[in-house]
N, CA, C and O atoms as a GROMACS GRO file, in nm:
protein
  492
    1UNK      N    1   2.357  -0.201   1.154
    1UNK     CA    2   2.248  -0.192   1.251
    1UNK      C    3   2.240  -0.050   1.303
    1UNK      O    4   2.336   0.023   1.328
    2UNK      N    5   2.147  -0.028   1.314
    2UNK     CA    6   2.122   0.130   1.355
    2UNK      C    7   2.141   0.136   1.517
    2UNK      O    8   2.146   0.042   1.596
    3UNK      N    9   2.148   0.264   1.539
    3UNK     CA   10   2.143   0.338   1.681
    3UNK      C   11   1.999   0.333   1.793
    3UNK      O   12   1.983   0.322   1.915
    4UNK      N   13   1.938   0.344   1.707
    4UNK     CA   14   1.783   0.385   1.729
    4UNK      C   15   1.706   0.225   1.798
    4UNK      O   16   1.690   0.125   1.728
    5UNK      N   17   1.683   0.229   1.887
    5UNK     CA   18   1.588   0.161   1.998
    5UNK      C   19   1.502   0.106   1.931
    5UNK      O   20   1.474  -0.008   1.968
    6UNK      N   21   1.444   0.149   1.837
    6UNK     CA   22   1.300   0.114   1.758
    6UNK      C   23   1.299   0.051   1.684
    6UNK      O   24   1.197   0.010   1.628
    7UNK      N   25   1.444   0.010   1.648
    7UNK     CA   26   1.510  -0.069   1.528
    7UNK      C   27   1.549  -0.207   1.546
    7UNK      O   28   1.610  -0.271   1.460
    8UNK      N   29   1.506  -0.260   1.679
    8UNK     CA   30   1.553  -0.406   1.723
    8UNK      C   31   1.523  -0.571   1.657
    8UNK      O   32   1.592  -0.672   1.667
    9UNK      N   33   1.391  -0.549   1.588
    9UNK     CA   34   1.336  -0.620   1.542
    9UNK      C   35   1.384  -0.671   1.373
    9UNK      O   36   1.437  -0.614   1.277
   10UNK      N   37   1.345  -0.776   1.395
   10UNK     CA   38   1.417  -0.831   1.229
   10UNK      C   39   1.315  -0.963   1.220
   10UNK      O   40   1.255  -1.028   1.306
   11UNK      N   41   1.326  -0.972   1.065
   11UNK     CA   42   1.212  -1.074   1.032
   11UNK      C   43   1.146  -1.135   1.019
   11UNK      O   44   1.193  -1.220   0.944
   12UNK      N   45   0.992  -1.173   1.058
   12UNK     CA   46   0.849  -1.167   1.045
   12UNK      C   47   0.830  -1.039   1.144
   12UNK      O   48   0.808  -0.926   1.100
   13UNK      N   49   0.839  -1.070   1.287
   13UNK     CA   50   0.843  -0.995   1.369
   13UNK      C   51   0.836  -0.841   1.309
   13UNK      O   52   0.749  -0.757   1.330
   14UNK      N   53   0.956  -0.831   1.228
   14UNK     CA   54   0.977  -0.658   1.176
   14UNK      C   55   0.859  -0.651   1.083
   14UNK      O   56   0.816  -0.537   1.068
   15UNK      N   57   0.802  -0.738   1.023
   15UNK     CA   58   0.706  -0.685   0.910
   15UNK      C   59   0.591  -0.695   0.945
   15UNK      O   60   0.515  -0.642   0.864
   16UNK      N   61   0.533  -0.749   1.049
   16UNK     CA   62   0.420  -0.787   1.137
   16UNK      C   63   0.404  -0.593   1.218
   16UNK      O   64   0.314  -0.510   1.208
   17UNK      N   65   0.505  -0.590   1.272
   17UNK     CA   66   0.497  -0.431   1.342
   17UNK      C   67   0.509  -0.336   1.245
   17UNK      O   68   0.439  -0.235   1.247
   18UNK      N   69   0.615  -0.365   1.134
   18UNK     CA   70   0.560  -0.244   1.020
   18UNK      C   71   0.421  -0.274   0.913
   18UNK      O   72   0.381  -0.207   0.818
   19UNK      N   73   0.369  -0.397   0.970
   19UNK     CA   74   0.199  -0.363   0.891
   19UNK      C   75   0.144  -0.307   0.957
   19UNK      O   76   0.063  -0.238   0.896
   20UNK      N   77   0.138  -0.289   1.108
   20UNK     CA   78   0.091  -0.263   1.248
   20UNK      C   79   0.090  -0.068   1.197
   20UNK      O   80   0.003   0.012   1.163
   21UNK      N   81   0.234  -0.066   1.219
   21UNK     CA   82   0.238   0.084   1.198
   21UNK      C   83   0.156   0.162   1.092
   21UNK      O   84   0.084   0.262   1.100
   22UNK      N   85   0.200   0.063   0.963
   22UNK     CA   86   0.112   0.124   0.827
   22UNK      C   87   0.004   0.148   0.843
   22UNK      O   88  -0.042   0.262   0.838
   23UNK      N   89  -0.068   0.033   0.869
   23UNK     CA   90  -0.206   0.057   0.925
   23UNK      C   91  -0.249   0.155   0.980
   23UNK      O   92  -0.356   0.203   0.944
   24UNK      N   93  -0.178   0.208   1.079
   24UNK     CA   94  -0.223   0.334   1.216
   24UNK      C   95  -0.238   0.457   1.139
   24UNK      O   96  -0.323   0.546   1.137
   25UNK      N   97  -0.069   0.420   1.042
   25UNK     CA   98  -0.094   0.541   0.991
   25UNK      C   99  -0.184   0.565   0.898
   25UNK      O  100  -0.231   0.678   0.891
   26UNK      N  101  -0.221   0.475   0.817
   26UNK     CA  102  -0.391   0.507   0.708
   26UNK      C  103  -0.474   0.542   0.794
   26UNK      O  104  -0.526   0.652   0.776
   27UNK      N  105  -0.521   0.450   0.933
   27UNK     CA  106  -0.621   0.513   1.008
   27UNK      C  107  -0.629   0.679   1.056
   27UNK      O  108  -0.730   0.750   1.057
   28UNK      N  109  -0.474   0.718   1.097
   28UNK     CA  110  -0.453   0.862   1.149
   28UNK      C  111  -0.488   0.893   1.034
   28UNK      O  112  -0.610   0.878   1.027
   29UNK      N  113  -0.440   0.934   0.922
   29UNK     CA  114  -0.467   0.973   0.801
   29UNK      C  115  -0.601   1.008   0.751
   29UNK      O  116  -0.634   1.124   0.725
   30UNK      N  117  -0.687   0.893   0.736
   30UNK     CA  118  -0.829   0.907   0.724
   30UNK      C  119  -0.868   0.970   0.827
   30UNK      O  120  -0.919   1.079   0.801
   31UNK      N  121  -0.861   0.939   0.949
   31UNK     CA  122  -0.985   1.027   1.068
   31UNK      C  123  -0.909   1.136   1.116
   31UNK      O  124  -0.945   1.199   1.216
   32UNK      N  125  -0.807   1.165   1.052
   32UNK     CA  126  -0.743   1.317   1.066
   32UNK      C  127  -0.714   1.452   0.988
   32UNK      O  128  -0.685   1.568   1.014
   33UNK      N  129  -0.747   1.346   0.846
   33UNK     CA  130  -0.699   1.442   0.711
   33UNK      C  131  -0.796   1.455   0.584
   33UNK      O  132  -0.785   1.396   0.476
   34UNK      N  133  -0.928   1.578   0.638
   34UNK     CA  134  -0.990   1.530   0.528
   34UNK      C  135  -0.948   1.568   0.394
   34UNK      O  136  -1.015   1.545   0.294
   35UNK      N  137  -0.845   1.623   0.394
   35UNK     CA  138  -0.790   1.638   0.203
   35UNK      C  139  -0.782   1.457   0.195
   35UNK      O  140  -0.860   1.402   0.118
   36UNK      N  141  -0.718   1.402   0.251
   36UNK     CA  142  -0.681   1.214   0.280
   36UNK      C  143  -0.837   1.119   0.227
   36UNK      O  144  -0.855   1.011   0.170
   37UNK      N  145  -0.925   1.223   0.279
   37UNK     CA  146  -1.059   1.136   0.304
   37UNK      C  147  -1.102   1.154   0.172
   37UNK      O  148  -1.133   1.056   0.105
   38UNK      N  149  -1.109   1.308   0.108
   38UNK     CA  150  -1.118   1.341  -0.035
   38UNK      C  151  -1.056   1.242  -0.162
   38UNK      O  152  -1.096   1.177  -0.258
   39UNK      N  153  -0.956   1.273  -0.104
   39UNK     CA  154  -0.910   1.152  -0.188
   39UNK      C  155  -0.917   1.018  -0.247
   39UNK      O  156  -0.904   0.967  -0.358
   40UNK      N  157  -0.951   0.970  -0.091
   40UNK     CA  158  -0.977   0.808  -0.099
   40UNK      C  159  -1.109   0.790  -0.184
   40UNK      O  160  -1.129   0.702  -0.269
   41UNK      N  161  -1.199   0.896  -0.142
   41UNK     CA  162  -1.285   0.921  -0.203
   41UNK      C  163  -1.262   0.888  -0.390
   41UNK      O  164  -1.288   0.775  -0.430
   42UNK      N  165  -1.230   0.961  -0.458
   42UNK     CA  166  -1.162   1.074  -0.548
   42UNK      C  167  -1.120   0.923  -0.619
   42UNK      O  168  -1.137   0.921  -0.740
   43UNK      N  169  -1.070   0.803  -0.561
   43UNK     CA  170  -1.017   0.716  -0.552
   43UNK      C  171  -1.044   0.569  -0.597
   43UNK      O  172  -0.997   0.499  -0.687
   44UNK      N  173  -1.177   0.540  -0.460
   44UNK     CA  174  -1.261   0.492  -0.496
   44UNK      C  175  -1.388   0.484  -0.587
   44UNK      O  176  -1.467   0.391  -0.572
   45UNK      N  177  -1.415   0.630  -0.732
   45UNK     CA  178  -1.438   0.621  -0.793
   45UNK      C  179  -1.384   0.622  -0.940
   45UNK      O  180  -1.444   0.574  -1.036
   46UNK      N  181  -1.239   0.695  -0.942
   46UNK     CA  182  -1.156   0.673  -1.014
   46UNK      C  183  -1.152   0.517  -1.072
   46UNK      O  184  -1.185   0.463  -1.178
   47UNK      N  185  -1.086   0.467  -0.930
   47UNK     CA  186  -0.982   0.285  -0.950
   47UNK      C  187  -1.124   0.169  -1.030
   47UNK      O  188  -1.098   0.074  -1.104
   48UNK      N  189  -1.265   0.212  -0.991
   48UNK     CA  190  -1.345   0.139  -1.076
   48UNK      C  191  -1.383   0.150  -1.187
   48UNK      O  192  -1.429   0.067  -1.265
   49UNK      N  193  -1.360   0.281  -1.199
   49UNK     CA  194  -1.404   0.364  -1.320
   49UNK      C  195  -1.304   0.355  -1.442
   49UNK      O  196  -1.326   0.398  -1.555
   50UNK      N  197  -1.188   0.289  -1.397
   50UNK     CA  198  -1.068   0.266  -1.495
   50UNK      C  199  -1.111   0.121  -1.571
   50UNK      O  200  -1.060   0.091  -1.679
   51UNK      N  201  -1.209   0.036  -1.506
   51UNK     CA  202  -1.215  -0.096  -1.563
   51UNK      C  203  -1.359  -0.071  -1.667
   51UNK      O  204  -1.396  -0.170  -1.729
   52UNK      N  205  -1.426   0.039  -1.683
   52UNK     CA  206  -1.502   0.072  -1.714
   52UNK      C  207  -1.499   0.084  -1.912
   52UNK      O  208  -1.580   0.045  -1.997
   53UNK      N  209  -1.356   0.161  -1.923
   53UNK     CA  210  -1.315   0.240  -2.022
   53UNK      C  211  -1.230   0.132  -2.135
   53UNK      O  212  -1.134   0.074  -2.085
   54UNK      N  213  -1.251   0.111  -2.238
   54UNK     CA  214  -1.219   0.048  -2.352
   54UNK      C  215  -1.050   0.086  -2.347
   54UNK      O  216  -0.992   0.127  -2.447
   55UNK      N  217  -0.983   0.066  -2.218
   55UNK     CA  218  -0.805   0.096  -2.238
   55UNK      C  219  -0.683  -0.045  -2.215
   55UNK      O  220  -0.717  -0.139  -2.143
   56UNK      N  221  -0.603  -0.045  -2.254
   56UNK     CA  222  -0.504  -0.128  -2.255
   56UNK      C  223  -0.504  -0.164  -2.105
   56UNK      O  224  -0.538  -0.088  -2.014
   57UNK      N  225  -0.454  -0.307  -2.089
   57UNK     CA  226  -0.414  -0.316  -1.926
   57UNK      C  227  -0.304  -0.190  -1.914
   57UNK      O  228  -0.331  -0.100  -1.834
   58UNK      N  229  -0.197  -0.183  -1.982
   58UNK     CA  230  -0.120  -0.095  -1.902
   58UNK      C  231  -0.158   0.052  -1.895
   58UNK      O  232  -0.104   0.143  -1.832
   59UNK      N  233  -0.233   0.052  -1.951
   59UNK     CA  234  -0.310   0.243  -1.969
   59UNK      C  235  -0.393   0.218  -1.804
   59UNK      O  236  -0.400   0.292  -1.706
   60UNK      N  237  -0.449   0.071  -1.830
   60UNK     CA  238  -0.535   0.067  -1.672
   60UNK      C  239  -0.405   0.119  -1.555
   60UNK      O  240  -0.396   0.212  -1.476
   61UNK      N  241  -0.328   0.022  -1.590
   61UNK     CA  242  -0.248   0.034  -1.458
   61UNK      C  243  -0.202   0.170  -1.447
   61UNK      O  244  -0.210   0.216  -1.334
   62UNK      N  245  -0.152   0.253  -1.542
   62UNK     CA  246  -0.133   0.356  -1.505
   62UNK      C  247  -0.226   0.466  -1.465
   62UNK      O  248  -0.211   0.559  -1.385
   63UNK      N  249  -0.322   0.434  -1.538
   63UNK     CA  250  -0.474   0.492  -1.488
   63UNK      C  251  -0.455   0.468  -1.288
   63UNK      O  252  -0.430   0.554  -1.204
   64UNK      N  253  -0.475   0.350  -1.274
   64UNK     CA  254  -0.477   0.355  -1.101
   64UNK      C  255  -0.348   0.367  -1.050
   64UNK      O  256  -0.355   0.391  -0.929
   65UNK      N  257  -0.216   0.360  -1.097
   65UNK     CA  258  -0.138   0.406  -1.040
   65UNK      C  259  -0.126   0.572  -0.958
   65UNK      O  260  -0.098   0.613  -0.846
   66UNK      N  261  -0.172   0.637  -1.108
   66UNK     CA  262  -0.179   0.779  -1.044
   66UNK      C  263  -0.228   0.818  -0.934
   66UNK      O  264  -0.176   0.871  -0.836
   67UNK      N  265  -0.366   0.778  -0.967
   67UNK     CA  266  -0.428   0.772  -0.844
   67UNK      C  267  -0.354   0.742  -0.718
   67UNK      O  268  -0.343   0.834  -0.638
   68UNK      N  269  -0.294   0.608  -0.686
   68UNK     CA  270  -0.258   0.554  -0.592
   68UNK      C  271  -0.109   0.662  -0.564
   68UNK      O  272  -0.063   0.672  -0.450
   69UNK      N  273  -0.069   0.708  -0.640
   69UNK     CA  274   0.062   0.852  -0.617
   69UNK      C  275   0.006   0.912  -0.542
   69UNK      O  276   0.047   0.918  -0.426
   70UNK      N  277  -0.122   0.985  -0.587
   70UNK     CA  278  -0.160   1.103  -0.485
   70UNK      C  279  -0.202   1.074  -0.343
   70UNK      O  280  -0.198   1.158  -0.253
   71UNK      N  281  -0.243   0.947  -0.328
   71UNK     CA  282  -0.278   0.935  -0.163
   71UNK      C  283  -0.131   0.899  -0.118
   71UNK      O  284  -0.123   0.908   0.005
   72UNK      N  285  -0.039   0.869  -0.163
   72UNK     CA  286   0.095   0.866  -0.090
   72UNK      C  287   0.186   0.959  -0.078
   72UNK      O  288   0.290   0.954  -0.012
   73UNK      N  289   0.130   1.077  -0.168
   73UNK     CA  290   0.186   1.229  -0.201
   73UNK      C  291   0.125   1.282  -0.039
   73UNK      O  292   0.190   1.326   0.056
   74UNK      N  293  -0.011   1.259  -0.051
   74UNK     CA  294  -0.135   1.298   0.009
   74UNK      C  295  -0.042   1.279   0.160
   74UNK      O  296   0.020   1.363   0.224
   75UNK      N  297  -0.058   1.154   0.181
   75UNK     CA  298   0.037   1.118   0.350
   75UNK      C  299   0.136   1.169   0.398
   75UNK      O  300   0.141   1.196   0.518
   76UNK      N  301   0.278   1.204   0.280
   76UNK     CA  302   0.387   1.236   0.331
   76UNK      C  303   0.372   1.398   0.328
   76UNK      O  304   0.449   1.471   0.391
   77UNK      N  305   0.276   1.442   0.256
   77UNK     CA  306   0.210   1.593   0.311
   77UNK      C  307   0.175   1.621   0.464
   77UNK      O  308   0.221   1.693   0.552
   78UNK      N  309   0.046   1.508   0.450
   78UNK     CA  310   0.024   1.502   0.627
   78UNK      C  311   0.106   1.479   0.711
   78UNK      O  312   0.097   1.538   0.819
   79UNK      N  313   0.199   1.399   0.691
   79UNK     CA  314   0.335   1.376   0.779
   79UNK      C  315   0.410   1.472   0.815
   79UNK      O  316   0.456   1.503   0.925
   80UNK      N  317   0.420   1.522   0.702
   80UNK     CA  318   0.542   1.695   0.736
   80UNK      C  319   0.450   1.790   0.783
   80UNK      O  320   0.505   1.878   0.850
   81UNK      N  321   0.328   1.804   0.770
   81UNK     CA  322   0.256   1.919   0.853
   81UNK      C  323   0.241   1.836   0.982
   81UNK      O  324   0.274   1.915   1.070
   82UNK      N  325   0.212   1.730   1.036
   82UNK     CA  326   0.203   1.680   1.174
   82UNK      C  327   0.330   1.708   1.193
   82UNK      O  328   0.322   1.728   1.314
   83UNK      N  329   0.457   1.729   1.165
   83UNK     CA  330   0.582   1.696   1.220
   83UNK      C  331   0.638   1.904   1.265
   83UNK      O  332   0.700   1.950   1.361
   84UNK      N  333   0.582   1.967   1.150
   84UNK     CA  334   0.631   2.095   1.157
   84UNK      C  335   0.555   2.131   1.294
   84UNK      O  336   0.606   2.177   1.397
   85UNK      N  337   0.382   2.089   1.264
   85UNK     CA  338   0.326   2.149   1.418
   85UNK      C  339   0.354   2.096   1.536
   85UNK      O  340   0.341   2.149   1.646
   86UNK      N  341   0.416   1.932   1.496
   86UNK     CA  342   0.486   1.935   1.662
   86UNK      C  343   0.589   1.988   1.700
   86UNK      O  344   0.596   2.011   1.820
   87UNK      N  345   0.686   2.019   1.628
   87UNK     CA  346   0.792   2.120   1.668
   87UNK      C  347   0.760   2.256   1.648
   87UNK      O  348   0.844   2.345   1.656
   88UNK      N  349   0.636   2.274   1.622
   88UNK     CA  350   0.623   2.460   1.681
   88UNK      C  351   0.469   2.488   1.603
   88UNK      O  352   0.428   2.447   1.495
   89UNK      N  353   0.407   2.570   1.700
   89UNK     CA  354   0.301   2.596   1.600
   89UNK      C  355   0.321   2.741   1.577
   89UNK      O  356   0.247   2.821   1.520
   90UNK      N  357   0.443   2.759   1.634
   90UNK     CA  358   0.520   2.924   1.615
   90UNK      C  359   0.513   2.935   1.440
   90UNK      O  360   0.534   2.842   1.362
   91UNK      N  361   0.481   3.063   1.408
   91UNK     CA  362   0.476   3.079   1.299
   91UNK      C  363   0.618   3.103   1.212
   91UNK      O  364   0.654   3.219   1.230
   92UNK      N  365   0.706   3.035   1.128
   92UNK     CA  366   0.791   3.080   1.067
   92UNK      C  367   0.805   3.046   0.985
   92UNK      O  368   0.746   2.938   0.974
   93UNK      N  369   0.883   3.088   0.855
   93UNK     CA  370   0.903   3.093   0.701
   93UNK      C  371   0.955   2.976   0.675
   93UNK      O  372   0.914   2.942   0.565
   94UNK      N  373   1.036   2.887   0.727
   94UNK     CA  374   1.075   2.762   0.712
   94UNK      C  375   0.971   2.664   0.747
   94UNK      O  376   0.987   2.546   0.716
   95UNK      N  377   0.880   2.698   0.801
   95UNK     CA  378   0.781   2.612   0.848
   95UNK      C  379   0.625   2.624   0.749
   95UNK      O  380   0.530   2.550   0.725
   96UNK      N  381   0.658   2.728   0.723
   96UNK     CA  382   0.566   2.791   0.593
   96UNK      C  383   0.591   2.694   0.438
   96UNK      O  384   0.510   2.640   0.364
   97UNK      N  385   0.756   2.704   0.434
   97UNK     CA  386   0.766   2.683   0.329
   97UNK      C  387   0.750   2.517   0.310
   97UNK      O  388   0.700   2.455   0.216
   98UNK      N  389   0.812   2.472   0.431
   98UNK     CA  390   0.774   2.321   0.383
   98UNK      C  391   0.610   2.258   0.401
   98UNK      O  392   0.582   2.147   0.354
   99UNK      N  393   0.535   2.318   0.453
   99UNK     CA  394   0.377   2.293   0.463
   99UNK      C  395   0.336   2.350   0.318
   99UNK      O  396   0.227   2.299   0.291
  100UNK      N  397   0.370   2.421   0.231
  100UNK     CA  398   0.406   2.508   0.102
  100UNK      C  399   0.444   2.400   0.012
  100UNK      O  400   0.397   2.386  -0.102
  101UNK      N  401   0.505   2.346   0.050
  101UNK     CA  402   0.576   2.254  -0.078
  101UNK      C  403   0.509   2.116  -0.045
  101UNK      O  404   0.457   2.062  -0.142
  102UNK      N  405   0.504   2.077   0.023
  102UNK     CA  406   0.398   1.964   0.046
  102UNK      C  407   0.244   1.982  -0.012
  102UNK      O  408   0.185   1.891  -0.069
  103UNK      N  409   0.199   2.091   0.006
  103UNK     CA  410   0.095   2.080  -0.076
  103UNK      C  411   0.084   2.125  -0.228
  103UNK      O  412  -0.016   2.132  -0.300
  104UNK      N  413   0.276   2.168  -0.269
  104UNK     CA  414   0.239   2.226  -0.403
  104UNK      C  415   0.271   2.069  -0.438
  104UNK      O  416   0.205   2.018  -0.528
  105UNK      N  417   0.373   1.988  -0.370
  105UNK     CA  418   0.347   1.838  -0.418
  105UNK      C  419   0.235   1.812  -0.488
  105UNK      O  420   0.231   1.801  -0.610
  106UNK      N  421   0.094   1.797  -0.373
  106UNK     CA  422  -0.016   1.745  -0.419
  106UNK      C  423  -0.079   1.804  -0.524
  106UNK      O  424  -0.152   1.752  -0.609
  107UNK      N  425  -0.043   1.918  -0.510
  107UNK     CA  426  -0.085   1.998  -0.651
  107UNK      C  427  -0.065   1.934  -0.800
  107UNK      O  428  -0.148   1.921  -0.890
  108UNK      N  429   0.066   1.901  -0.794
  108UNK     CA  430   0.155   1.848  -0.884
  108UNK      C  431   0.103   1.679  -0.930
  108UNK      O  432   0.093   1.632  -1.043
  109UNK      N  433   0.084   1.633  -0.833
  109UNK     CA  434  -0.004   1.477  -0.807
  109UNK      C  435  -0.130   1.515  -0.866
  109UNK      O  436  -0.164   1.441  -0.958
  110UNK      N  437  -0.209   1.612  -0.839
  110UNK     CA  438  -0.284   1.559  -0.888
  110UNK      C  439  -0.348   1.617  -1.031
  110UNK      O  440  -0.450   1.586  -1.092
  111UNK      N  441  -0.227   1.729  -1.061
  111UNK     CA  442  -0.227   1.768  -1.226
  111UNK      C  443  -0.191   1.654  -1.254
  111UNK      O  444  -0.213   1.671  -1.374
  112UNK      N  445  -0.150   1.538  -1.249
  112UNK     CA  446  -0.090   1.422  -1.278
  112UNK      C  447  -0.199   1.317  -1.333
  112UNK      O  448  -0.209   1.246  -1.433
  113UNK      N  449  -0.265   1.339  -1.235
  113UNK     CA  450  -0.423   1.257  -1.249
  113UNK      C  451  -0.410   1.297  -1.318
  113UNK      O  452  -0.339   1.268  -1.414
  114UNK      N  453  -0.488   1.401  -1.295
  114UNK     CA  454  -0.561   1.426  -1.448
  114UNK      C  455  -0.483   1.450  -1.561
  114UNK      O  456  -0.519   1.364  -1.641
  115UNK      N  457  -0.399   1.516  -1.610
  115UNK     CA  458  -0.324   1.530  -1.706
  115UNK      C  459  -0.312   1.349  -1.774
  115UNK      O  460  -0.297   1.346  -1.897
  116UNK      N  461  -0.315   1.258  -1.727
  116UNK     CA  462  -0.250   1.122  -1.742
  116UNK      C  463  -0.425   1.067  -1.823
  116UNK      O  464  -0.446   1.033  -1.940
  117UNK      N  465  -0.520   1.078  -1.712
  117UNK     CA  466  -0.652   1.010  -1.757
  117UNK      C  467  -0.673   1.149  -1.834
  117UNK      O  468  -0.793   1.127  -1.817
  118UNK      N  469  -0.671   1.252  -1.892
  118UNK     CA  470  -0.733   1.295  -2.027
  118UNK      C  471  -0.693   1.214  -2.116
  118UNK      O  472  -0.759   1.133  -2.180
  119UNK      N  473  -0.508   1.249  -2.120
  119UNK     CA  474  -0.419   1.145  -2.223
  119UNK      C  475  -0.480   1.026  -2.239
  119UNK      O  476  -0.516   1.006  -2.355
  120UNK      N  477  -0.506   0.932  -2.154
  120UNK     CA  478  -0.557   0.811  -2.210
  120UNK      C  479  -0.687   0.794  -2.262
  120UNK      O  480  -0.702   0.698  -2.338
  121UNK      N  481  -0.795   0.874  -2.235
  121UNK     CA  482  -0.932   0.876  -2.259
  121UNK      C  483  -0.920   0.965  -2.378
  121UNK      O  484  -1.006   0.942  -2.463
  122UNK      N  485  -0.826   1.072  -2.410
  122UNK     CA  486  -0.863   1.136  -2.526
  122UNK      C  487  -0.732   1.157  -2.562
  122UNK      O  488  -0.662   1.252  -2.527
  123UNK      N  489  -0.688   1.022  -2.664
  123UNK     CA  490  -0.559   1.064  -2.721
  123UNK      C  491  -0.542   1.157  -2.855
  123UNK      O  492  -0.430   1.187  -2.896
   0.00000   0.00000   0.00000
């Protein structure tokens, strides 16, 4: 059992408040992050557009999987830049670098996309 106050709760109860949370956080996400909003975007024409294409179920699934990587790439980006600017909006190289690597993440996500749906559309 943990230390932490926030941690009291245990089963239904715990999964009822962590849908609660999830939730908030897609909402913060969307009405805070429009790279987030791009995406969903980006997303919502992708994930239909996969049922479209003459591919294997599992080419589908991985088809929307990717997708579904980058908006969770996408969040824990937004997470570490909300977290660096609440502990400082002081400018420093450690704070650089991880707002830096969070978005070379997404970078990486979403050469992924695409790199993945050429492969399957043009093997």
């Amino acid at each position: 059992m943990s230390d932490s106050p926030f941690k009291g709760t245990t089963g239904i109860k715990r999964i009822l408040n962590a849908t609660g949370y999830s939730l908030a956080g897609l909402a913060a996400a969307f009405k805070g992050e429009a790279a987030f909003r791009q995406l969903v975007l980006l997303s919502v024409i992708l994930i239909p557009l996969s049922f479209y294409f003459d591919v294997s179920r599992v080419e589908r699934a991985i088809m929307i999987g990717v997708c579904l990587i980058s908006l969770v790439i996408e969040l824990l980006n937004s997470a570490i830049e909300a977290v660096v600017d609440r502990i400082s909006l002081e400018r420093h190289p450690l704070s650089k670098n991880a707002k830096d690597m969070g978005s070379a993440a997404q970078m990486v996500g979403l050469t992924l996309v695409g790199v993945t749906w050429l492969l399957i559309l043009f093997p």
